[in-house]
Every structure is written in C-alpha cells, then in structure tokens.
N, C-alpha and C positions, 0 to 999 in steps of 0.2 A: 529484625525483619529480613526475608530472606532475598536472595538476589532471585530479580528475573529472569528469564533466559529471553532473548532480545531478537531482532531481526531488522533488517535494514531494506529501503526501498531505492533505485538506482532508476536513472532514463539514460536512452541510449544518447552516444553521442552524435553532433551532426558536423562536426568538422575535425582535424586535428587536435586543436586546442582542447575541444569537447572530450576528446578521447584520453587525452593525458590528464583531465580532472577527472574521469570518470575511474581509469587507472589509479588514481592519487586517492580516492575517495575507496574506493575496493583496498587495496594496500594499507588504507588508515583505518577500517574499521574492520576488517577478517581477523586480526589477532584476538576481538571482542568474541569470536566463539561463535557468532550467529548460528542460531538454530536453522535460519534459512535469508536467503535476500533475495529479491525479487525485479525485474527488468520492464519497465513500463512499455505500452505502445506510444506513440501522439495521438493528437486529437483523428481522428477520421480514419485510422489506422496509417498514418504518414508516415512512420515509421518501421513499418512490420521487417521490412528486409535489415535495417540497422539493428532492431530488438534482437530478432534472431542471432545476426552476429556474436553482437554482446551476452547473449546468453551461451554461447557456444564457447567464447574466449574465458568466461567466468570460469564458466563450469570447467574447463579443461587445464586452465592455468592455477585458480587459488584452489580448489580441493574444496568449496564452499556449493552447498546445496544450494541451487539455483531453481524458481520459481517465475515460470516464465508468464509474461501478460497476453491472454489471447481474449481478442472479440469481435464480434460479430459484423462488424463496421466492413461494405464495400469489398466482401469475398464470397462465395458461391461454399454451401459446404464442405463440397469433396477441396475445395483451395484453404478453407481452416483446420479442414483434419489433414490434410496434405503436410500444414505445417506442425501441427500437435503431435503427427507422427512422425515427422521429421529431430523433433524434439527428441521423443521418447529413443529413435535409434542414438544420437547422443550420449545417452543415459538420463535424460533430463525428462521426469516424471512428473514433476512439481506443475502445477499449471493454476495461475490466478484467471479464474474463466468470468468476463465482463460483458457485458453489450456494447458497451462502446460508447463514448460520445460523438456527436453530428459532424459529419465532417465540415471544415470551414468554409463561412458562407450560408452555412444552413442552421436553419433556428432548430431543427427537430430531426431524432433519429427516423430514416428510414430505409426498412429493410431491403440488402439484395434480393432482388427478383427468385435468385436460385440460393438466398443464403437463409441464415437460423433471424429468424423473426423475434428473437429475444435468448437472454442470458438463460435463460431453463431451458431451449432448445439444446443451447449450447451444453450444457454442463449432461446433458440427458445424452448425449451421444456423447461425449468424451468416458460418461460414465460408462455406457453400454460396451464401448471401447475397451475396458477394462486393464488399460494402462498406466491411469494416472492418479494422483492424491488432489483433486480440486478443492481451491479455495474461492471463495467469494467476496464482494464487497459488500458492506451494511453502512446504514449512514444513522447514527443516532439520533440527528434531528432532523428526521425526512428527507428523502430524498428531493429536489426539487420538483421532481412533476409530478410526485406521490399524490394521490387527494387526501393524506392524512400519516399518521404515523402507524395506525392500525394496518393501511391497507401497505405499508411498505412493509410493518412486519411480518405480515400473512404473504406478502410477494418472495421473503427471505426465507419464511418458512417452505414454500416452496422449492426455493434452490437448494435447500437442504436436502431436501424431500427428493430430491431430483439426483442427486447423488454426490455433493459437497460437502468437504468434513470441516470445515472451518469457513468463519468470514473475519476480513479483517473491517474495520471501521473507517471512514473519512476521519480528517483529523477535527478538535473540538478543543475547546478551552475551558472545560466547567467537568470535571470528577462526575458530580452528581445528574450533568446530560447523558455520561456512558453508563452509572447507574441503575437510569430510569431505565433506559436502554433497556439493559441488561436482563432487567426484572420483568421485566415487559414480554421481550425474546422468551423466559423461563417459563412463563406463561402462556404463554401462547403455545409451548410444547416443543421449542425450539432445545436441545442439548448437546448442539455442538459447541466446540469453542469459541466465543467470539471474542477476538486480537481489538485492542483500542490501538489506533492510529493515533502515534505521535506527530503533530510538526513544529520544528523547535523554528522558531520566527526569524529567519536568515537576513529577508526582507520585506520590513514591514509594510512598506505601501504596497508591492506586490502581494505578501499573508492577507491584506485586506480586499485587495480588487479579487484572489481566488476564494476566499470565505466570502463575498455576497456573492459569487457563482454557483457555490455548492452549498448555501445552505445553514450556512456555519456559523453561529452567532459569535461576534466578538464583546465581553462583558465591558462595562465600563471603565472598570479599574484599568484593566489593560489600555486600553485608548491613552485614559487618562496617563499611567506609565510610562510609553513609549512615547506622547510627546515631550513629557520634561526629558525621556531618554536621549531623544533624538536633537534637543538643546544643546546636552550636557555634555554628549559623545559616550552615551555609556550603553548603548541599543544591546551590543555582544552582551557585556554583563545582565543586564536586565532578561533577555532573551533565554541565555542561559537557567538563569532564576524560577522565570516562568514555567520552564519546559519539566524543569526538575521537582518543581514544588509540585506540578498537576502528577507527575508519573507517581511519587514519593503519595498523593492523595490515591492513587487507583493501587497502589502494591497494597496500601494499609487498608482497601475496602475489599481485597482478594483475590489481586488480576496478578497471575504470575508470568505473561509474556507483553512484552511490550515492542510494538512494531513501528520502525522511525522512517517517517518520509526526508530524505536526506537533501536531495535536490540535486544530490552531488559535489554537496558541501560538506566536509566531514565533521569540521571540527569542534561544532556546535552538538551534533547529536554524541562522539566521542564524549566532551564534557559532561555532556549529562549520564551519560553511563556510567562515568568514571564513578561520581557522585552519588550514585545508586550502589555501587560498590560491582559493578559490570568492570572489569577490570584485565590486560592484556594474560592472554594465556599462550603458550608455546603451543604452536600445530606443528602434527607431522605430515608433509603432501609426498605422495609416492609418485616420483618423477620417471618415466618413460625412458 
C-alpha cells in the first residue's frame, strides 16, 4: 500500500504557553514532510490578528508551506482582501477560504453590512485576485444547517465552480461516510480533490461535545470502546488504534492524502503516521 502524503492543521496560540505547544507541535510534525499545514481562525474571527502571526512565523521559520484560514466573520471586504494580500506579499499563497462560524453569543452567522455574504463570495474575489491556490471545507455528513446532503453538495459544487481547487473534509469516524461522500461529490460533477479530515480523539468528552456540533456521527462501537478505555487508562492507546485503522480503511479505498486536525497535540497524529509508514525525512531550510 502506498504511503500518503499528509498535512497537518494548527490554531493559533492565545497565551505563552499556547505558543510554546504550538512551536512543540510545528517542530514534532515538519520532519513528517507535510505537503502543507494550515492555521485556523476562532470562532467569530477572534483570532484573525494571532492567525496571521502564526502564519507568518510558520512560514518564515520551518520552510513548511503554510495554508492560511480566512473568513467572512465581522470584516468589510476591502479588510479580508486587506489581509489575503497581506499574506500573499509574505509569500503565503495558500488560503483555506470559509464563512465562518457565528461569532459567540450568536446562534447564526450574520453577514458584515459591507463584508462577503457567504464563502463563494469569498473564494470568487480571491480567485478574481489571482494570487492564490483556495481550498475549501466539505462536510461529508451535512453540514448542520444544510436542508440535506444534496443541497450541501450542489453548495461545494459551487465553491468549486467559483475558483477552489481542493476541499478538505470535517473530521468523521466511518470510511464508508467519506465514501458515499466521495461518490456522490463525483457525481454531481465535482473533480476536485477532496482531502478527508482526520481527528485522532486527544479528548474524548471534548471529540464528543464538537461531533454533536458539526454534525458528526459518533458509531457505537466507539462509545462502547472509549468507556472501558477510559476505566482502564488505555484512551492514548485505543485512540491511536482508531485513527490508524479509519486512515489504513480510506488509503485501501483510494485516498492518497490525508489531513490531521492536531489540536496542537502532536503526538497522537505523529503516531499514526508513523504507522501508515509516513515517516521522519531530513529537510533542507535555506536560512537568511
């Protein structure tokens, strides 16, 4: 079976400590060769000035293609191209282009008066821009305020349609959900790449309060597993198990990259690579 080529997802930090896991997490997984990693916002865009940083410090310090998160949340156009351009003098091309979730306190997104009214506004001027490689997000089992799975895939078709060369996925716990997905997406006329979203289970009471947010069915077995795990003390091991059997299921059904929501934990997503045979390689970074 062949090895994937990988990529890793990063949030910025919000304190010192935050900064030195996030360092500690960059440093443990860039020998993995990532094809690209990427820098999330917070919820409502609470983050955008920290993102930017840390996208700037990535990119300039490890030699690792950095894939920045921009979206639509609480900015006026010319202040999201402000910052996309900001990016691209950097050298930082990569852009994971989103809508956003609500900022806190609010049940539902709602657009700036003077900003992009949705992710296909967004993706449609960055394209017109003709600066950047945009990727998107897809969610294999509906998005939550989807009215179905059809109308989420005709909305990604769109984004496609609109000038994005890749989506990556939320994360899922069933092979054959990214599957249907898949087949589905092919159908519909979609032939971009679509990235499955790993997240190896760090913390499971937390995996479970963000899986009934997004969407995300947790199977029984799992449930069932993680409580005798969480008896036994053996959650790391099992976890690990998990993440590597579902990846180990999606390489054998034809998926040759896999993308890992880290948390900023490394060494759970590191193990599973190892395992897939993703394995440390010598880089060369040209130092200034």
């Amino acid at each position: 079976m062949p090895v994937p080529s990988v990529s890793f997802e990063f949030f910025p930090p919000k304190s010192l400590e935050g900064s030195f896991r996030l360092w500690d997490c960059v440093n443990t997984l860039a020998p993995l060769d990532p094809s690209f990693v990427s820098v999330t916002y917070g919820a409502g865009g609470t983050t955008r000035k920290l993102t930017h940083e840390a996208v700037g410090t990535i990119h300039r310090t490890s030699g690792l293609n950095v894939a920045a998160h921009l979206t639509c949340v609480d900015a006026t156009r010319s202040e999201t191209l402000e910052i996309a351009n900001g990016y691209a003098d950097e050298g930082v091309t990569d852009i994971v282009a989103l809508r956003g979730d609500a900022p806190k306190g609010s049940d539902k997104f709602t657009p700036h008066p003077d900003g992009f009214a949705s992710s296909i506004e967004l993706i449609e001027a960055l394209s017109d821009n003709g600066k950047f490689n945009i990727r998107v997000g897809a969610y294999p089992e509906k998005h939550p305020e989807a009215a179905d799975q059809a109308a989420d895939i005709a909305f990604l078709k769109r984004k496609i349609d609109a000038g994005a060369t890749s989506a990556i996925t939320q994360f899922f716990f069933e092979a054959d959900a990214f599957f249907r997905f898949r087949d589905a997406c092919a159908k519909a006329g979609i032939d971009a790449p679509i990235i499955p979203g790993i997240l190896p289970i760090e913390n499971w009471n937390g995996t479970r309060k963000f899986a009934a947010q997004c969407g995300t069915h947790i199977p029984q077995v799992i449930e069932d597993a993680f409580y005798h795990a969480t008896r036994d003390g053996t959650t790391e091991l099992l976890a690990t198990a998990i993440a590597t059997e579902l990846c180990d299921e999606l390489l054998q059904g034809g998926v040759d990259h896999l993308h890992f929501y880290t948390l900023n934990r490394p060494e759970l997503t590191r193990d599973v690579c190892h395992a897939l045979g993703v394995t440390p390689k010598v880089r060369l970074q040209n130092v200034a």
